[in-house]
VODO-695041 format. One line per 5 residues: number of its first residue (from 1); for each residue z, y, x of N, C-alpha, C. Coordinates in Angstrom, 2 decimals, decimal comma, always signed. Layout:
// residues N
NUM) Z:Y:X:Z:Y:X:Z:Y:X | ...
//
This chain:
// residues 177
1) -13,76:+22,21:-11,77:-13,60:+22,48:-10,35:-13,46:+21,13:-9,63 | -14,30:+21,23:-8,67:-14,26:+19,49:-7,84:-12,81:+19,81:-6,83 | -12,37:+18,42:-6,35:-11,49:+18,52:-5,53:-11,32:+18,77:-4,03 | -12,70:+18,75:-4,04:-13,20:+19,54:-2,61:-13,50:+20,67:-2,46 | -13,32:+21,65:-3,73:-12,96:+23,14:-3,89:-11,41:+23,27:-3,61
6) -10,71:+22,63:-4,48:-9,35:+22,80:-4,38:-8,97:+22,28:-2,90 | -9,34:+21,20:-2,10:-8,67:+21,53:-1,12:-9,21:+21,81:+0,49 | -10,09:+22,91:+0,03:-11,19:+23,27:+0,88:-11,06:+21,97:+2,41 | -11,22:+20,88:+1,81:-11,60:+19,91:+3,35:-12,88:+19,32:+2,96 | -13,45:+18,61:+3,55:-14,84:+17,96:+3,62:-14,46:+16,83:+2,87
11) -15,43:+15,95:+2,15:-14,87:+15,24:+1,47:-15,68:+14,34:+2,55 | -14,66:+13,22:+2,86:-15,38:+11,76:+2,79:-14,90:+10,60:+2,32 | -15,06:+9,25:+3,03:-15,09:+8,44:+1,78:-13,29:+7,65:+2,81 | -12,36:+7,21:+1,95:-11,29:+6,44:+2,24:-11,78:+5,39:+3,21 | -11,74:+5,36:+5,11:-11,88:+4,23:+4,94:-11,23:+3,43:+5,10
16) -9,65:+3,68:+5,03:-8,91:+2,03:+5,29:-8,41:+1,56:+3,15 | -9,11:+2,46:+2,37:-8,59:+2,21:+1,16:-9,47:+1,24:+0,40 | -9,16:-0,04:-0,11:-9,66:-0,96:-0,81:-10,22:-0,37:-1,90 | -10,88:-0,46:-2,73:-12,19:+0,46:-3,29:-11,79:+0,17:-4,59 | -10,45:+0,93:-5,39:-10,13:+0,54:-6,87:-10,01:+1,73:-7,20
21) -10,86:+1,95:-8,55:-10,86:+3,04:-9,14:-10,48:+3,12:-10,96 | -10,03:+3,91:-11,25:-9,68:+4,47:-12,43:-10,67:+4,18:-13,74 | -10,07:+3,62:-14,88:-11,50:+3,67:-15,50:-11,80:+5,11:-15,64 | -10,98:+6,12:-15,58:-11,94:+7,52:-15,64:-12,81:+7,76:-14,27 | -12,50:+7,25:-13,49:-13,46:+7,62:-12,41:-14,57:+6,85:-12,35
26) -15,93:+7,49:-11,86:-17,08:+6,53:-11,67:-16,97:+5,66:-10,22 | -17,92:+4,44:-10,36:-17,97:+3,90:-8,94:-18,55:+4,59:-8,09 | -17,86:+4,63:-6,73:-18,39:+5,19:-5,55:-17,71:+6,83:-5,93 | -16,84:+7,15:-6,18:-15,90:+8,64:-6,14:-15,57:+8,35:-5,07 | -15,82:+9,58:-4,28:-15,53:+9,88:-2,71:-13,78:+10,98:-2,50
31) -13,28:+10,60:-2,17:-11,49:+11,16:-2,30:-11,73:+11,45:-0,86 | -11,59:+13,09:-0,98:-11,67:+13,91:+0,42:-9,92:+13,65:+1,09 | -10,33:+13,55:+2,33:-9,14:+13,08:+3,56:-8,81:+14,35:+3,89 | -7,80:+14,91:+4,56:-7,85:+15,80:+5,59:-8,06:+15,48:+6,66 | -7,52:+15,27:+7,43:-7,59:+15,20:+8,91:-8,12:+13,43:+9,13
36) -8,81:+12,91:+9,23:-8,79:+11,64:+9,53:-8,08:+10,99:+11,20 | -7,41:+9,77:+10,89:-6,73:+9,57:+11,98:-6,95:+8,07:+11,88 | -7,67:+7,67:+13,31:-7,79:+6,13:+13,47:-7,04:+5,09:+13,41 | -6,81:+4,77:+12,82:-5,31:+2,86:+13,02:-5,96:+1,89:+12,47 | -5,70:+0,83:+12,61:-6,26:-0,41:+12,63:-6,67:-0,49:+11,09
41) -6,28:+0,00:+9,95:-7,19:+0,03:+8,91:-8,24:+0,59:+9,10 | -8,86:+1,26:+9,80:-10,25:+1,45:+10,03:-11,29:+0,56:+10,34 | -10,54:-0,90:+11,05:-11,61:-1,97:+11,47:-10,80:-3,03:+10,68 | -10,48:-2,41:+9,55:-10,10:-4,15:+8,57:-11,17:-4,75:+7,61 | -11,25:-5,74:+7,71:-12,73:-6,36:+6,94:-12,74:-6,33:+5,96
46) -11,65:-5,56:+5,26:-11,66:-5,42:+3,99:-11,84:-4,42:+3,39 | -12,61:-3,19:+3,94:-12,79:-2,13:+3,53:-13,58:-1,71:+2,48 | -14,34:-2,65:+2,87:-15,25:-2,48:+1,81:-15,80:-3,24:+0,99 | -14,63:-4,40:+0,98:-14,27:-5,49:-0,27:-13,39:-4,87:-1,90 | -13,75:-4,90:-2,85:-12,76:-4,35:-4,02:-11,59:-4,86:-3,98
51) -10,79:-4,33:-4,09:-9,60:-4,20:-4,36:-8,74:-5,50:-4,85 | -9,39:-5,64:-6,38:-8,99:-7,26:-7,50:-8,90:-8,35:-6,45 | -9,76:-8,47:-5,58:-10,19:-9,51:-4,88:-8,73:-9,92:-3,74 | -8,14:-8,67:-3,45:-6,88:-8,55:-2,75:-5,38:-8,68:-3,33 | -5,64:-8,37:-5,01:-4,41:-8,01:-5,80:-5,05:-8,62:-6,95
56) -4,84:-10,12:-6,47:-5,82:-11,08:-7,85:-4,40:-11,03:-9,08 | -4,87:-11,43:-10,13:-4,16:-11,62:-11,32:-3,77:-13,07:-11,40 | -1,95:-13,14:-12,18:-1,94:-14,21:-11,98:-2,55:-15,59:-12,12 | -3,05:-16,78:-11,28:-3,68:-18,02:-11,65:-4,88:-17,54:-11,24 | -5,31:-16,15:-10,11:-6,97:-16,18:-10,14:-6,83:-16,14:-8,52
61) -7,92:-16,75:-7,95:-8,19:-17,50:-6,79:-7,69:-16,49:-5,61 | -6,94:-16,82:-4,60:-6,94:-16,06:-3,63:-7,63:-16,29:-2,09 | -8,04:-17,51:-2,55:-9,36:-18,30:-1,32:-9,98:-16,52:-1,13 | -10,99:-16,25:-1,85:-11,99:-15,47:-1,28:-11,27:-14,47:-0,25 | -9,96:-13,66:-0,88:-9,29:-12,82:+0,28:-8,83:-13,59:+1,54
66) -8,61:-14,53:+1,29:-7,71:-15,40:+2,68:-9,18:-15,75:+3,39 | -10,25:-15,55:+3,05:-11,39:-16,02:+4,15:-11,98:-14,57:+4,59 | -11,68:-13,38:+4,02:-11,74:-12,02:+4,62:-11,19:-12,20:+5,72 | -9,82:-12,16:+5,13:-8,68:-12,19:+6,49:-9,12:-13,47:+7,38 | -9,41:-13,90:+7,13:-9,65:-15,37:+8,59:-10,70:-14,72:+9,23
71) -11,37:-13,76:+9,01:-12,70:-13,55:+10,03:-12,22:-11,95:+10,41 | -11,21:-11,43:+10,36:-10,90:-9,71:+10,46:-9,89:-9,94:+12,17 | -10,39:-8,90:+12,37:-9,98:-8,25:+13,81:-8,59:-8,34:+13,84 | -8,19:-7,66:+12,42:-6,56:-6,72:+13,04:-6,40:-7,24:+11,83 | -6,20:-8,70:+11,62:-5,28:-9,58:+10,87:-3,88:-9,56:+10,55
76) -3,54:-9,96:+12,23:-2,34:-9,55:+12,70:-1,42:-7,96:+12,36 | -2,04:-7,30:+12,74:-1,56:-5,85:+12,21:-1,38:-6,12:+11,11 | -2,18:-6,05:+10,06:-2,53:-5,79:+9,10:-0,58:-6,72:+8,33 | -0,51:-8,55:+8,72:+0,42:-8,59:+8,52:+1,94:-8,26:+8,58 | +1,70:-7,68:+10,00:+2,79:-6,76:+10,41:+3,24:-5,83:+9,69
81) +2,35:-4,69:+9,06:+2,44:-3,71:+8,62:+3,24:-3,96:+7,57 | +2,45:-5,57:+6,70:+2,78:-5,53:+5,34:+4,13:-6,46:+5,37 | +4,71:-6,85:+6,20:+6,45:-7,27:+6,49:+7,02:-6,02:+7,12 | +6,72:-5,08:+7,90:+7,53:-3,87:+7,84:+7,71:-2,87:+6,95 | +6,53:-2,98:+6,10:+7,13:-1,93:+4,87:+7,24:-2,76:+3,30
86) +7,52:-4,23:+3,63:+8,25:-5,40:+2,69:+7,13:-4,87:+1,38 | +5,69:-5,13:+1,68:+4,79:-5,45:+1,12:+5,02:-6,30:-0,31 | +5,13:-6,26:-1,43:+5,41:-7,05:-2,71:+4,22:-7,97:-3,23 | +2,95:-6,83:-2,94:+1,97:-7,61:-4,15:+0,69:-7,24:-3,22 | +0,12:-8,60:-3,42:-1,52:-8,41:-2,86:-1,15:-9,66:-1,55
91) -2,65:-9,44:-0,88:-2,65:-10,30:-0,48:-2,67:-9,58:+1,67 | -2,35:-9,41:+1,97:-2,20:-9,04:+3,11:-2,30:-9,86:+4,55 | -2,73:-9,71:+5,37:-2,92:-10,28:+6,86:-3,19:-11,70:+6,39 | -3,90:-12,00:+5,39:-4,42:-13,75:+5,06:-3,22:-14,34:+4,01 | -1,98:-13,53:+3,91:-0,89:-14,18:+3,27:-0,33:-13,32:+1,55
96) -0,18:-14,30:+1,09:+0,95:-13,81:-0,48:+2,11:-13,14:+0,28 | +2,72:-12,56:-1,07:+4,00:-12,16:-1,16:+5,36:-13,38:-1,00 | +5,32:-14,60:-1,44:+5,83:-15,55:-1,20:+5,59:-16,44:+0,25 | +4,36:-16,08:+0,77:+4,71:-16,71:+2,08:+5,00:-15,63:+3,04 | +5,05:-14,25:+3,00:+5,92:-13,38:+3,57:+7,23:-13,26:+3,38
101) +7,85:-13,24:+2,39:+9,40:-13,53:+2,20:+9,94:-14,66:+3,14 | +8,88:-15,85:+3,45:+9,52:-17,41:+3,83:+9,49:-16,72:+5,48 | +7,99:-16,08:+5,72:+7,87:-15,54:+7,61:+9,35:-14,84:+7,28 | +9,80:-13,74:+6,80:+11,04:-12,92:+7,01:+12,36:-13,87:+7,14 | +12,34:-14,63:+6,16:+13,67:-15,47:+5,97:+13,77:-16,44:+7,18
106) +12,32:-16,87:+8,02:+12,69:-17,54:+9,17:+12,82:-16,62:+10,45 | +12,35:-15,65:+10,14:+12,57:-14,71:+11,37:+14,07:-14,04:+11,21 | +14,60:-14,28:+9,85:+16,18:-13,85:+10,04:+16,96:-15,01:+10,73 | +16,36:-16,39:+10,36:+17,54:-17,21:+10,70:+16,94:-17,70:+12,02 | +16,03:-17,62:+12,59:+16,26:-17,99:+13,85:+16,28:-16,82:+15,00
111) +17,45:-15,73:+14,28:+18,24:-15,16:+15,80:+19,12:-15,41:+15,70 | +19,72:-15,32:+17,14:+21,37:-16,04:+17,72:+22,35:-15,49:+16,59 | +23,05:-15,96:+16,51:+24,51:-15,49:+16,15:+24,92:-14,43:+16,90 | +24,95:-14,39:+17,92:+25,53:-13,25:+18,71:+24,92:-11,98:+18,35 | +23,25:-12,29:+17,45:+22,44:-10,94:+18,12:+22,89:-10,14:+16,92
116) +23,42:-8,86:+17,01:+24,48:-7,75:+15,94:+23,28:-6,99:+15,15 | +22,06:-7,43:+15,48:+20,58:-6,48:+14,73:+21,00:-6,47:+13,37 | +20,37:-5,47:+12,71:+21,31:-5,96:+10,82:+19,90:-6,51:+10,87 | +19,86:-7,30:+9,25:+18,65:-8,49:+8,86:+17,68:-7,59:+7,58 | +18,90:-6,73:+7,47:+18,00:-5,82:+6,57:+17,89:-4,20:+6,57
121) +16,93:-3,74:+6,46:+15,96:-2,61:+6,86:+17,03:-1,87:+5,80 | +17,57:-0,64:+6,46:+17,90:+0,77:+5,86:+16,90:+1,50:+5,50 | +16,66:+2,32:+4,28:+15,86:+2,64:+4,04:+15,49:+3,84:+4,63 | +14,22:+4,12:+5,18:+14,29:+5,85:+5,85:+14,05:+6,50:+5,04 | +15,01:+8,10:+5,47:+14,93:+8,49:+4,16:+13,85:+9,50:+4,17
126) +12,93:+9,99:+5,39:+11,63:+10,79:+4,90:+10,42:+9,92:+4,02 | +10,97:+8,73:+3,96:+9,36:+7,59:+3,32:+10,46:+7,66:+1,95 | +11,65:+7,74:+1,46:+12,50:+7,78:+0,57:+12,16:+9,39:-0,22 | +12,00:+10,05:+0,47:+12,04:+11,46:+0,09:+10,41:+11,98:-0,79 | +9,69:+11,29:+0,32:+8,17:+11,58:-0,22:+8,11:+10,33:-1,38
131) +8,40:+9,22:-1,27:+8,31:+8,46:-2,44:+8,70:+9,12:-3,96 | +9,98:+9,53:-3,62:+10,21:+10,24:-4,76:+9,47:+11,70:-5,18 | +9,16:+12,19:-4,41:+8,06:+13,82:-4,25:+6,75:+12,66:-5,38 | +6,23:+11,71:-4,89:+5,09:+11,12:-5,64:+5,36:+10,84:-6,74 | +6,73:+10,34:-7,20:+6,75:+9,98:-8,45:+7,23:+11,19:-9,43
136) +7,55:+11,71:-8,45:+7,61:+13,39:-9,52:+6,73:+14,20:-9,81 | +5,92:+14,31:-8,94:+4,26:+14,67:-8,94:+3,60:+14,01:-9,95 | +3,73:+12,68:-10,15:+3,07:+11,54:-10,75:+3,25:+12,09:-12,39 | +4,96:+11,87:-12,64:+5,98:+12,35:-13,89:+4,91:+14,09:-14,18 | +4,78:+14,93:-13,53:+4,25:+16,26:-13,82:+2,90:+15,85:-13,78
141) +1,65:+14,78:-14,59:+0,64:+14,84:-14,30:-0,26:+15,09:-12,98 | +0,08:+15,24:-11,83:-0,48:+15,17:-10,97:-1,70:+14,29:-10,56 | -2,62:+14,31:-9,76:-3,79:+13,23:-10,27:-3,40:+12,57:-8,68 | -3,82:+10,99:-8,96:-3,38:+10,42:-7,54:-4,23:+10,91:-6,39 | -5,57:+11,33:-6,98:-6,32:+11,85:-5,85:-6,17:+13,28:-5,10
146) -5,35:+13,86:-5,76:-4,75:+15,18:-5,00:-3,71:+14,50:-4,37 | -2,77:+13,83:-4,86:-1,25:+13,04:-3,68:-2,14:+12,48:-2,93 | -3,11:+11,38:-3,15:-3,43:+11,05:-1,74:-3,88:+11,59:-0,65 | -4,71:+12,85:-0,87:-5,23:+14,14:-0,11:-3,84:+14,34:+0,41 | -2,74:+14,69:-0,14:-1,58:+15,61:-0,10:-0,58:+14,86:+1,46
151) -0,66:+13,52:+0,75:+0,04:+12,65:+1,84:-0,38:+11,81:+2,87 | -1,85:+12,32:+3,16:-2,85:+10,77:+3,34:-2,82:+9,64:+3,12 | -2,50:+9,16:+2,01:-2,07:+7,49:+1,78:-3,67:+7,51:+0,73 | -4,19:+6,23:+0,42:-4,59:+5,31:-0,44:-4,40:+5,95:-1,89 | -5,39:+5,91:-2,10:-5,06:+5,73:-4,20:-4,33:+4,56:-4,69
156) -4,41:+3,60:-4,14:-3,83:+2,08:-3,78:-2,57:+2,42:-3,62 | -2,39:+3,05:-2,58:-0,83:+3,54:-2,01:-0,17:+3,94:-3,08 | -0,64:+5,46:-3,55:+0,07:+6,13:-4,38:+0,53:+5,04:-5,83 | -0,21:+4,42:-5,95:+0,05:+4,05:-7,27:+1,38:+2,90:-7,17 | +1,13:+1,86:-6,08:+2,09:+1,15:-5,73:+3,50:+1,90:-5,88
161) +3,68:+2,93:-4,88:+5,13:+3,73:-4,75:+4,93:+4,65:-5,73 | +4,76:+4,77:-6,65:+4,74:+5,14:-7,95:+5,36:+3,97:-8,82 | +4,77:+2,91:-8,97:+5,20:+1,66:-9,37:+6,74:+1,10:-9,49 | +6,38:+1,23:-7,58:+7,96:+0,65:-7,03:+9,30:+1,32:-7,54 | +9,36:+3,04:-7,62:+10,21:+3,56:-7,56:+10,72:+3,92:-9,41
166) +9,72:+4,02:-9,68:+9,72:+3,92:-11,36:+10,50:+2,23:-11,66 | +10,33:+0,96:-10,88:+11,10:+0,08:-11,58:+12,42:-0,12:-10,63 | +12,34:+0,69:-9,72:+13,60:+0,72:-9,40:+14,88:+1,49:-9,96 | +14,33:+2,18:-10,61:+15,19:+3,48:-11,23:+15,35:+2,38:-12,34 | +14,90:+2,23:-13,11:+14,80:+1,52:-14,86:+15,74:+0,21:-14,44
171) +15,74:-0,17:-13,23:+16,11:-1,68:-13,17:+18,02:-1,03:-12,81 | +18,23:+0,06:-12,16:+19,13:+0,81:-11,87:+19,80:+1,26:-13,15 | +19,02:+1,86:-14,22:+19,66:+2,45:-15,19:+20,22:+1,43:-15,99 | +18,99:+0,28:-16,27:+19,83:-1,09:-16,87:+21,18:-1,51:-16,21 | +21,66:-1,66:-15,10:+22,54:-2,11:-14,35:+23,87:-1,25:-14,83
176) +23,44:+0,02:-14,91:+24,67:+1,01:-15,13:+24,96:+0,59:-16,50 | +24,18:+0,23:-17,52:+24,22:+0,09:-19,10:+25,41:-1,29:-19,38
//
């Protein structure tokens, strides 16, 4: 049964999702959307760049992504996005994970003293709630391409907060040990 039986929507193709696939999946598997909704990943120049090229391995070049991003529209966004939801890995709005930590750490220290903002993000708990819904889904075999249908996120997405929350728990259970 295809997955465009199961979730009677039209299938088309991801387009704000960087193009990494499964070795069980063939190249060019089309992961049906529901509802499509426009945001600035729609005009990122990296749409239809692979994936590796964004989330290089360690010691492998990140020139080629940082010259995507030097010629893309919604750069800017794009970095925004990936300092508001404290982005870890890949290469985002032209920048690493290490020169986003340094933008955050100067954007903490140069507000006033006076200003009472906290410096660090509470976690919300509906992006807390579905994170964990994915990794339980994930834990029960679930395939990422039904969660991503399910939640509209990325195959990219799902797997990340799958990732994240699995070493947060393990890094948690060590702590209690």
């Amino acid at each position: 049964m295809s997955l465009a039986a199961i979730t009677a929507e039209p299938v088309v193709p991801v387009p704000h999702a960087r193009s990494v696939f499964l070795p069980t999946e063939p190249a060019g598997t089309v992961i049906p959307m529901p509802k499509h909704r426009k945001d600035w990943r729609d005009y990122a120049a990296c749409t239809d760049k692979p994936a590796e090229m964004f989330f290089p391995g360690k010691g492998q070049p990140t020139k080629p992504a940082r010259q995507v991003c030097a010629s893309c529209d919604v750069r800017e966004q794009c970095l925004q996005w990936a300092l508001e939801n404290d982005e870890q890995f890949g290469i985002w709005g032209g920048t690493s994970q290490q020169e986003r930590r340094r933008l955050q750490r100067k954007s903490q220290q140069s507000r006033p003293q006076n200003d009472k903002r906290r410096t660090g993000r509470a976690p919300n708990p509906e992006i807390t709630k579905r994170n964990e819904e994915i990794c339980q889904a994930r834990a029960n075999k679930i395939g990422v391409e039904e969660l991503s249908v399910k939640y509209s996120l990325s195959v990219n997405t799902i797997y990340r907060i799958s990732g994240r929350v699995r070493r947060t728990k393990t890094e948690a259970q060590e702590n209690q040990a």
